[in-house]
C-alpha positions in Angstrom: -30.4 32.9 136.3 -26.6 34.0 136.7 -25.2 33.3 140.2 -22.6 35.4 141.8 -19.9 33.8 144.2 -19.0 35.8 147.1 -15.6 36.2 147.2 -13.1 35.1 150.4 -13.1 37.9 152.7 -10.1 37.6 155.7 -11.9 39.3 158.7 -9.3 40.4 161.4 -11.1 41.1 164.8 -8.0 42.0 166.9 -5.9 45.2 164.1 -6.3 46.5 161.1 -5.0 44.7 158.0 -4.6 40.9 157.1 -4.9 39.4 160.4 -1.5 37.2 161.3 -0.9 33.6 160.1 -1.0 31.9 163.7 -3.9 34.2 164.9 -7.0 31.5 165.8 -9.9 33.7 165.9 -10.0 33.9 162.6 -8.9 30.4 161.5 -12.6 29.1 161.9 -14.2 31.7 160.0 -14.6 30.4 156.7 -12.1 28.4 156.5 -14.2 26.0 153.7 -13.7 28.6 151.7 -10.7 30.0 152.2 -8.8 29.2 149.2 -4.6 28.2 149.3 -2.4 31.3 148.6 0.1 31.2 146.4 2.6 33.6 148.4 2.0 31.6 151.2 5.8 29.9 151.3 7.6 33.1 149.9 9.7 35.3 152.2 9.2 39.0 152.1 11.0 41.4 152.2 10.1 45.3 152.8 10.4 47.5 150.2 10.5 50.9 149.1 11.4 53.5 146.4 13.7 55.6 148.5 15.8 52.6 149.7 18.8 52.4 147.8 19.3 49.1 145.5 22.9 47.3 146.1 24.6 45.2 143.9 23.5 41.2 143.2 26.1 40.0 144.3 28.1 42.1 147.4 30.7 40.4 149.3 31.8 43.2 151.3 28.8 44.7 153.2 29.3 41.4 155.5 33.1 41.6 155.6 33.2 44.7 157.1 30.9 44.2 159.6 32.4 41.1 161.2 36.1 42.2 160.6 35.8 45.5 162.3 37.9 47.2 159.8 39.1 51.0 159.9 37.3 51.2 157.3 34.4 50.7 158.3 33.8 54.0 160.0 34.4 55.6 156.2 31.5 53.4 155.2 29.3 53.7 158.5 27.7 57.0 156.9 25.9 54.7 153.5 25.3 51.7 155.1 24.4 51.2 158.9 25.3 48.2 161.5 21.6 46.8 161.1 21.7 46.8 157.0 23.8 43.1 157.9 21.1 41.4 159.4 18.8 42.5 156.9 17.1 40.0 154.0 18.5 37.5 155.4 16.0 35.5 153.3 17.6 36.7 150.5 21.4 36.4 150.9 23.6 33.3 150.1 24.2 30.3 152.4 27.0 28.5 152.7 26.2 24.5 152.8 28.8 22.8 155.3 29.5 19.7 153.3 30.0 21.6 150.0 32.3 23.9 151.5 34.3 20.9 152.4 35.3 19.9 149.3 36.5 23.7 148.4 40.0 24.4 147.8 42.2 27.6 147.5 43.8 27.8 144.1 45.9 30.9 145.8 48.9 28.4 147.7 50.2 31.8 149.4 49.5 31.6 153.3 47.0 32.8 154.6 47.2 34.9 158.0 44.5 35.1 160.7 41.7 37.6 160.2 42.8 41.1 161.6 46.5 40.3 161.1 46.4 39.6 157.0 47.4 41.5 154.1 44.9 45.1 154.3 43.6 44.4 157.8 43.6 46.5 160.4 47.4 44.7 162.3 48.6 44.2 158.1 51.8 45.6 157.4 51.2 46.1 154.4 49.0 49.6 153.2 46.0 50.2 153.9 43.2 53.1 153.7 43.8 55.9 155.9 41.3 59.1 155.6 43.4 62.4 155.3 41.5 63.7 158.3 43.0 61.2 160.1 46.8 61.8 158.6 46.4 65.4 159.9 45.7 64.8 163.2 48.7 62.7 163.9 50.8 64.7 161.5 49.9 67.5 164.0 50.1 65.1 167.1 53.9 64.3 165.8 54.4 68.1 165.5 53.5 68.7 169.5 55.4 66.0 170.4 58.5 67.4 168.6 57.9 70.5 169.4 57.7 69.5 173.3 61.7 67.7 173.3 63.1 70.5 171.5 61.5 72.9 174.5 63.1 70.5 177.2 66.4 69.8 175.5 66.7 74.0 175.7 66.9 73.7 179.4 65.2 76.9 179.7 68.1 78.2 177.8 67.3 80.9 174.4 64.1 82.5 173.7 61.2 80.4 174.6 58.5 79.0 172.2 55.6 80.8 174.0 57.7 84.2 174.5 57.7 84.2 170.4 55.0 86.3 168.7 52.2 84.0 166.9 53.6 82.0 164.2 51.2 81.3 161.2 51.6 79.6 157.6 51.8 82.4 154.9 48.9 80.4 153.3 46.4 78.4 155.2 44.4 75.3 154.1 42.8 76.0 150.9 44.7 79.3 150.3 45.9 81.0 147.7 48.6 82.1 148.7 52.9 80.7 149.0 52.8 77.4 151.4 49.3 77.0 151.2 47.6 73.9 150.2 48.0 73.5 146.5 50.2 76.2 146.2 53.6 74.1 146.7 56.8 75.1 145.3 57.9 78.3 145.5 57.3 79.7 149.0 56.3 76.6 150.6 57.0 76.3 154.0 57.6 80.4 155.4 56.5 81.4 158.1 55.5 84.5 159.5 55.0 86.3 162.8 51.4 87.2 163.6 51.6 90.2 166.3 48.8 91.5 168.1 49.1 95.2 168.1 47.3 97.7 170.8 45.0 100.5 169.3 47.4 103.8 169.2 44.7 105.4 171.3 42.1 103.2 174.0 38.3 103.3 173.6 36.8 105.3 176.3 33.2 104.1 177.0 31.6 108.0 176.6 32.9 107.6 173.0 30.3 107.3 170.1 31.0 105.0 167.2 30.0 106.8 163.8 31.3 104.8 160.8 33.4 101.9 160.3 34.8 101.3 157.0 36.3 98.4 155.3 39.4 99.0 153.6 39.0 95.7 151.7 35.9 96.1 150.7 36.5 99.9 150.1 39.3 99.5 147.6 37.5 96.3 145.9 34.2 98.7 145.4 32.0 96.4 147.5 31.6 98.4 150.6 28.3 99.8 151.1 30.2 103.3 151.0 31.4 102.9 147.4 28.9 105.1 146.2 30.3 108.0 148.3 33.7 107.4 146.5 34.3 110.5 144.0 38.1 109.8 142.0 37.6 112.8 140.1 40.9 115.1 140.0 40.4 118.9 141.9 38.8 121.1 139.4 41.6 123.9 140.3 44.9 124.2 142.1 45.5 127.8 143.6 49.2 128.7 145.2 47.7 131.0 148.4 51.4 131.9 149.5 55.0 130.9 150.2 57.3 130.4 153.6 60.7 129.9 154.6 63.5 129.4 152.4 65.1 126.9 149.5 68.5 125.7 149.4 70.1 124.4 146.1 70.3 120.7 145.5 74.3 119.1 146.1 74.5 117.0 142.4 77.5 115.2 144.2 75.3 113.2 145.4 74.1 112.0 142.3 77.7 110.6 141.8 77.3 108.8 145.1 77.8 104.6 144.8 78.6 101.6 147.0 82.0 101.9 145.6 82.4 105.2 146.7 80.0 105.9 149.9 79.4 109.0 151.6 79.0 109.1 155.1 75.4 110.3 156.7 76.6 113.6 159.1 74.1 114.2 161.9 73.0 117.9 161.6 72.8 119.7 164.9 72.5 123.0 164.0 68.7 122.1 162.3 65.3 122.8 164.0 62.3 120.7 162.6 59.0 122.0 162.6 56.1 119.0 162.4 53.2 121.5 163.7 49.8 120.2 163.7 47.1 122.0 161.5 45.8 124.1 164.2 49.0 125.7 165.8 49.7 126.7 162.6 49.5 130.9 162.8 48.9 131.4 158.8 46.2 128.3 158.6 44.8 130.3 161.5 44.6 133.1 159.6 43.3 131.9 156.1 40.4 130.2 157.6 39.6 133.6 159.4 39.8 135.2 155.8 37.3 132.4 154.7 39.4 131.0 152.4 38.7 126.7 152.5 36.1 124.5 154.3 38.8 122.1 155.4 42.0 122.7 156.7 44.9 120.0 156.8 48.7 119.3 156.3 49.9 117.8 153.7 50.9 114.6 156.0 47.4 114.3 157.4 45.8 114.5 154.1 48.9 111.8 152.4 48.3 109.5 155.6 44.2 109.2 154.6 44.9 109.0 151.2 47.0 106.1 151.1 45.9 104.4 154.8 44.4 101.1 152.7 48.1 100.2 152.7 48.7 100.9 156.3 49.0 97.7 158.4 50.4 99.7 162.1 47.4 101.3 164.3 47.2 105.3 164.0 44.6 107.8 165.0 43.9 111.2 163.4 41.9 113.6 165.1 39.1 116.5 163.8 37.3 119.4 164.8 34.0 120.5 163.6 33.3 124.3 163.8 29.7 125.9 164.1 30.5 127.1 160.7 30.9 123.7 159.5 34.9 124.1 158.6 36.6 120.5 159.1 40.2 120.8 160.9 42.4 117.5 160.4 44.6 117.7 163.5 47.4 115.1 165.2 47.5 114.4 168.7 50.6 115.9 170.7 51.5 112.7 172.3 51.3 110.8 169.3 53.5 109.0 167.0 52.2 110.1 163.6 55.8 112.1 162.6 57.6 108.9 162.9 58.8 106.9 160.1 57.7 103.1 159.9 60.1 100.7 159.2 59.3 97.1 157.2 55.7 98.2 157.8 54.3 95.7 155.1 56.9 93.1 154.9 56.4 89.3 155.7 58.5 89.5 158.1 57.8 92.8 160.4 60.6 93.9 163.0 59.4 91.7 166.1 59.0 93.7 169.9 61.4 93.4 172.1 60.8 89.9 174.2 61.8 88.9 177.6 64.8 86.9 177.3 66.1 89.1 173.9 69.3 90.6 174.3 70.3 94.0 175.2 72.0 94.2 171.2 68.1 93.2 170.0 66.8 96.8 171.2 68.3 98.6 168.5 65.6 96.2 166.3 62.8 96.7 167.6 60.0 98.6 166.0 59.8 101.6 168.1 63.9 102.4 167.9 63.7 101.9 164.2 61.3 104.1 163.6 63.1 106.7 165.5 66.6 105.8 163.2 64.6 106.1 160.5 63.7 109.7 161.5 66.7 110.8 162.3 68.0 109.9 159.1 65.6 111.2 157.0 65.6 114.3 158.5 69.9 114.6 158.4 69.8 113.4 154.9 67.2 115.9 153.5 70.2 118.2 154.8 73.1 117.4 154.0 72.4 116.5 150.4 71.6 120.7 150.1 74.6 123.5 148.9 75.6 126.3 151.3 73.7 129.2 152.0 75.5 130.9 149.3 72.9 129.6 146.7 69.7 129.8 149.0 66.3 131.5 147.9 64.5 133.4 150.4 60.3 133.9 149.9 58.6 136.4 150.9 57.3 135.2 154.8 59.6 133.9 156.6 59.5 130.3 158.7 56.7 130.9 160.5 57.3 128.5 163.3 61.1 129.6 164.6 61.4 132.3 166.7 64.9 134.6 166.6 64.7 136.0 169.8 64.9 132.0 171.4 66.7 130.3 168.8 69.7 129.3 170.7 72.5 129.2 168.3 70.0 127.0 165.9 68.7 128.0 162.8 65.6 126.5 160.6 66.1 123.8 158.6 65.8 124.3 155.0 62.0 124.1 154.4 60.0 126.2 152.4 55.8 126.0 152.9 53.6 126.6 150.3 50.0 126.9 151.0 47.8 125.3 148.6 44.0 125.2 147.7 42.5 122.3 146.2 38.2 122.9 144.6 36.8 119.8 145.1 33.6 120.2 143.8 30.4 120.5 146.1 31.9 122.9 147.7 34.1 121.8 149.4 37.8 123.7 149.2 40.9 122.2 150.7 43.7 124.3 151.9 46.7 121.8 152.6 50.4 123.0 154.2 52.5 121.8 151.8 56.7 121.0 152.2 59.6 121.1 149.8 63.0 120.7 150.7 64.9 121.8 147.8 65.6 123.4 144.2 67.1 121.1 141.3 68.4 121.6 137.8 66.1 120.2 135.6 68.7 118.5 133.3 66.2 117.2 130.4 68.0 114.8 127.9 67.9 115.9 124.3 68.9 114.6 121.4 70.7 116.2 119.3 72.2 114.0 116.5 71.5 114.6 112.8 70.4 112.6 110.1 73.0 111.1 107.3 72.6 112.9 104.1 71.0 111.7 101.1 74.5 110.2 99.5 75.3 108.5 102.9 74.7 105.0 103.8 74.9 105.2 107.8 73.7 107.5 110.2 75.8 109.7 112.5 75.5 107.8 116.1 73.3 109.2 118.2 74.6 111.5 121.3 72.3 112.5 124.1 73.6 115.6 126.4 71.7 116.9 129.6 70.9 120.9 129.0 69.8 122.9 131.8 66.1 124.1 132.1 66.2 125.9 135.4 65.5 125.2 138.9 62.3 122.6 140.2 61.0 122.1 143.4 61.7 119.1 144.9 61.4 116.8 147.5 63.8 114.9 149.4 63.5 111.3 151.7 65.8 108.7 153.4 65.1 104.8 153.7 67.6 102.8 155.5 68.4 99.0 155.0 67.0 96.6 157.5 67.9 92.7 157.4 65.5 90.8 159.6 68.5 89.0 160.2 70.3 91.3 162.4 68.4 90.2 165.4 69.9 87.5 167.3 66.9 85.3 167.7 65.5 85.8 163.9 65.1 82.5 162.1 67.1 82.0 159.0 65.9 83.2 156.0 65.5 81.4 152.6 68.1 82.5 150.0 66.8 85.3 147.6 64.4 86.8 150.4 66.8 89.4 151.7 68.4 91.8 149.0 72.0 93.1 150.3 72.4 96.6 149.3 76.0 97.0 149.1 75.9 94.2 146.7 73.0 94.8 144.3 72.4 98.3 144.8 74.9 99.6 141.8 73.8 97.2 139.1 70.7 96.1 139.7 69.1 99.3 141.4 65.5 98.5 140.0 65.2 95.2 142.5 66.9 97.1 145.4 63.0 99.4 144.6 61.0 97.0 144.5 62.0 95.0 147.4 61.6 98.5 149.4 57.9 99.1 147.6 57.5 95.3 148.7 58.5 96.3 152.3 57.4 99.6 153.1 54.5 100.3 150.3 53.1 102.3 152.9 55.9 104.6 153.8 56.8 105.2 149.8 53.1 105.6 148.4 52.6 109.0 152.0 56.2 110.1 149.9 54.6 110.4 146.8 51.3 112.2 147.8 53.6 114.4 149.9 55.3 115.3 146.6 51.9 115.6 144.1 50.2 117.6 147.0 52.8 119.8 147.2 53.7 120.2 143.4 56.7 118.8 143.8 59.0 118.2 139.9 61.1 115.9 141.5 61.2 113.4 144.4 64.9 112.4 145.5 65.2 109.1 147.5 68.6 108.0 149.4 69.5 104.8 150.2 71.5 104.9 153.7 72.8 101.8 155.7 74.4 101.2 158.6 78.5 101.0 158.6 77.9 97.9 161.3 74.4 96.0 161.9 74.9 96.5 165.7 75.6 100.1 165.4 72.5 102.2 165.1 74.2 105.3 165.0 76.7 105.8 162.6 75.3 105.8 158.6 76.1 105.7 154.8 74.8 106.9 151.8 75.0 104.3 149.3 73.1 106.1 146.3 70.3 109.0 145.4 68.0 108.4 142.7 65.7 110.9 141.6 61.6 110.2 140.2 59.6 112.2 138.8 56.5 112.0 141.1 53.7 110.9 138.3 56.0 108.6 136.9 57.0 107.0 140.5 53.3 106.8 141.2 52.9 104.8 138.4 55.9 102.1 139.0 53.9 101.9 143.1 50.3 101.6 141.3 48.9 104.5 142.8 46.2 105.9 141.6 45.6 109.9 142.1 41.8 109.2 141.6 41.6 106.7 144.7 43.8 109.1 146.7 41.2 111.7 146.2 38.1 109.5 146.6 39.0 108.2 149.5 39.6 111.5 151.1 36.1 113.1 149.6 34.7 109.8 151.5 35.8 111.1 154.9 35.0 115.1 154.1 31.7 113.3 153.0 30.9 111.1 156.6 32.0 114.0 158.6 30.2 117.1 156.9 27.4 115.3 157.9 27.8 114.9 161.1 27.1 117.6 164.2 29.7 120.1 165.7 32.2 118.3 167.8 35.2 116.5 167.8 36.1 113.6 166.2 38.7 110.7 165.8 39.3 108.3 163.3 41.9 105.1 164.2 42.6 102.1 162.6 42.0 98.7 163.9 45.1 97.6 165.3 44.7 94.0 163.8 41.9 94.6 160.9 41.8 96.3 158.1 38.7 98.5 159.0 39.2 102.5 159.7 36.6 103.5 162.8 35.6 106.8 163.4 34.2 107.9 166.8 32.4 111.1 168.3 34.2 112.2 171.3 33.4 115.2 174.1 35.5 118.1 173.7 37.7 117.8 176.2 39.3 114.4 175.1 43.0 114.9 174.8 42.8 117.8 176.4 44.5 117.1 179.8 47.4 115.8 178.4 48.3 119.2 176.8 47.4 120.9 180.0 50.1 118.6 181.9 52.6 119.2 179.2 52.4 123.0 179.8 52.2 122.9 183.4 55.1 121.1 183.2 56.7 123.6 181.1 55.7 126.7 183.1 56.9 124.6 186.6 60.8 123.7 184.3 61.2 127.5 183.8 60.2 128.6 187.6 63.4 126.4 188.6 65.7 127.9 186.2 
């Protein structure tokens, strides 16, 4: 009969598992039959499949835990301070007597651990994160920056008086001086201003719709599919004001060589009326002619405001009828032209310690120059009244009986109505400034006859088509350089008129589209709005940098305003489908009053529900004012 041995069974009466080697509760219990194990003199070592295998032979786990090196920190994240003491079972012992008789073949001396070649007191080079070379780059930097402050002696413009100063391309960017970019550009700077809001927030005010210009322009804004870039399905002339005078072609002639001087026109009343003082808007939205009612600056500023960079604030007023009116406030600065709006380097305000010569450089007193010259060049560059052409209403805005030896300037208005679709019909106050030969080139040469070799040369004359509408602006040279406390600028940033204007006119316009994009691309939707066949554009200067008053032309060039729309890249669809987008937000919205600003440091457009009486006390003031001027008199 077979016989079956029971096998050796370890019994552990204190824990689960194999009970312990030493443990004598168990050493008696079978022990005759407890056979010899043959992993009874083996180490052991713990292991599992998500620890990570090492190399067979590593030297420098240990080194850098006794040494202490800076390196170790760059390690500390794979292997820990405990991964050392480890296996010791496993890891090779050094026998005393055998590493007697060891010997260097290196003869070199060797220095003591801490100071030798690679450790951490080594003058020689070692490994050094590049987070680490940062921060004491940027510690150097502060300490720098710190004596140059106390050598001043409180003398100069102070560090913290100075606007925010920024790298043109951060870490990782893209763009000049940022990391990876190199080269060209590397190293500008650029002043980051913190601008106020044209208008404050009032708490009662209700937020509608905030849109992304970005995102807007890019087509990733949630309101893309709002945006509508068709063209108007029909343009309709409703009637004319005012009067045209003929363009001067003199000017044409006009060069650096031979400069004409700017004469301020005194004798000239402007008229930048909002939409609803205007008596003939007043009276066409009576007759039922639009659904929204606008002038042709209003409707240029929201067409082209993704290029915009200063805060401005429009205003509008829903009827019961549902008509839109695009209004300006009173107290505003919307009639004033920006200077440098878009450049790199912006005209700075007016600091504390600045001198009193600075104040002609600031952003507000620019903006006023650059006014006042636009409005004395669309003048002068005009014939006598000998060649003027009269339309049927006159200006509606000046009054005879209290004009006071001044006269309109010449302006004519021409009331336009734009179908864009849905219903919805625009009626815009357009302005032209002028009439201008339309000198077409033709050519006229002939071609050889058959028994000729060579062709007759070719001969283009101008021939005269008649007179155009046209248009007329002003933008004035400004060097960031003229104020005293401007850093110097890198050669080839700065474009001196006087010097490139007469041979290489084309970079004189681009540096401009560079600088004011903004100011150029509200010209040119001036001139499409109003139908304009020609846009002229001076170039005026000052006669000294430290004189703000006295100016010269340097040159006129003349664009047609498609073409010139093209060399800007604007597109007449966008123009269009960004306005539709706010007809679009605010048909939809209740009868009331509304503005829409733009952030003063974002590029996001914000529109807000306000009560009816917002801005209203500040008109109310103006007139008692007024009425309380002409009691004393």
């Amino acid at each position: 009969m077979a016989t079956f041995n029971v096998p050796y069974v370890t019994t552990n009466t204190s824990s689960w598992g194999p009970p312990p080697k030493d443990d004598e509760s168990t050493s008696s219990i079978n022990s005759a039959n407890a056979p010899v194990s043959r992993f009874a003199q083996l180490p052991y070592a713990p292991f599992g499949r998500s620890d990570r295998l090492g190399r067979c032979a590593d030297f420098t786990t240990q080194s850098f835990a006794r040494t202490g090196d800076a390196t170790a920190g760059y390690f500390r994240g794979r292997t820990t301070r405990n991964d050392a003491n480890k296996n010791l079972e496993f890891q090779y012992k050094v026998d005393s007597e055998e590493a007697k008789e060891f010997q260097l073949v290196d003869s070199s001396n060797v220095r003591a651990a801490g100071g030798g070649q690679g450790g951490p007191g080594a003058g020689g080079k070692r490994f050094v994160p590049q987070a680490r070379k940062r921060a004491q780059n940027a510690a150097r930097l502060r300490q720098l920056n710190a004596r140059r402050e106390s050598n001043q002696n409180n003398g100069g413009v102070g560090r913290f008086n100075q606007p925010q100063r920024t790298r043109a391309g951060g870490r990782g960017g893209r763009g000049p001086g940022g990391r990876g970019g190199g080269g060209r550009g590397a190293g500008q700077w650029r002043d980051r201003i913190d601008r106020q809001a044209s208008v404050s927030v009032r708490p009662d005010w209700r937020r509608v719709e905030d849109i992304d210009l970005g995102k807007l322009s890019k087509g990733t804004s949630p309101l893309s599919n709002l945006v509508d870039n068709s063209p108007p399905k029909s343009v309709q002339d409703l009637l004319f004001a005012g009067f045209l005078d003929q363009y001067n072609d003199q000017y044409d002639k006009v060069s650096t060589r031979t400069p004409a001087p700017l004469k301020r026109v005194e004798t000239k009343e402007f008229y930048p009326v909002t939409t609803t003082d205007d008596p003939v808007i007043e009276k066409l939205a009576i007759e039922g002619k639009g659904t929204v009612f606008a002038t042709d600056a209003i409707v240029s500023h929201l067409m082209t405001c993704a290029r915009s960079i200063y805060p401005w604030d429009i205003v509008l007023q829903k009827l019961p009828t549902g008509a839109l009116f695009f209004d300006k406030r009173d107290a505003s600065q919307f009639d004033y032209l920006t200077v440098h709006e878009t450049s790199n380097t912006p005209p700075a305000p007016l600091g504390s310690r600045d001198n009193e010569e600075d104040q002609i450089n600031t952003p507000e007193r620019l903006s006023l120059e650059a006014t006042m010259i636009n409005q004395n060049f669309t003048q002068q560059i005009l014939r006598s009244q000998k060649y003027r052409s009269n339309f049927d209403l006159p200006n509606p805005f000046w009054d005879e009986e209290d004009n006071d030896g001044m006269e309109p300037a010449s302006v004519a208005y021409r009331y336009r109505k734009f179908d864009l679709g849905d219903g919805v019909e625009l009626v815009a106050r357009t302005e032209l400034h002028g009439l201008a030969k339309d000198n077409k080139k033709v050519d006229t040469s002939k071609i050889a006859l058959p028994g000729k070799k060579k062709k007759k040369k070719q001969v283009e004359v101008e021939e005269e088509q008649g007179d155009q509408y046209m248009t007329a602006y002003a933008l004035n040279e400004y060097d960031p350089s003229y104020a005293s406390n401007a850093p110097p600028a890198r050669p080839g940033t700065t474009i001196n008129w006087r010097e490139k204007l007469d041979n290489q006119p084309g970079a004189v316009l681009a540096s401009e589209m560079k600088n004011n994009s903004f100011k150029l691309a509200k010209w040119t939707a001036q001139s499409l709005l109003a139908g304009a066949s020609q846009m002229k554009i001076g170039f005026v200067s000052r006669i000294n940098p430290k004189n703000a008053y006295e100016h010269t032309v340097l040159a006129t060039q003349t664009y047609r305003p498609n073409d010139f729309a093209s060399q800007i890249t604007l597109d007449m669809g966008s123009m269009w489908g960004i306005f539709r987008l706010f007809v679009k937000l605010l048909s939809d919205q209740p009868e009331g009053k509304y503005v829409i600003m733009r952030d003063p440091n974002r590029a996001i457009v914000r529109i807000y529900g306000v009560p009816m009486e917002t801005f209203e006390d500040s008109d109310e003031e103006s007139e008692e004012d007024d009425e309380e001027g002409e009691a004393e008199e």
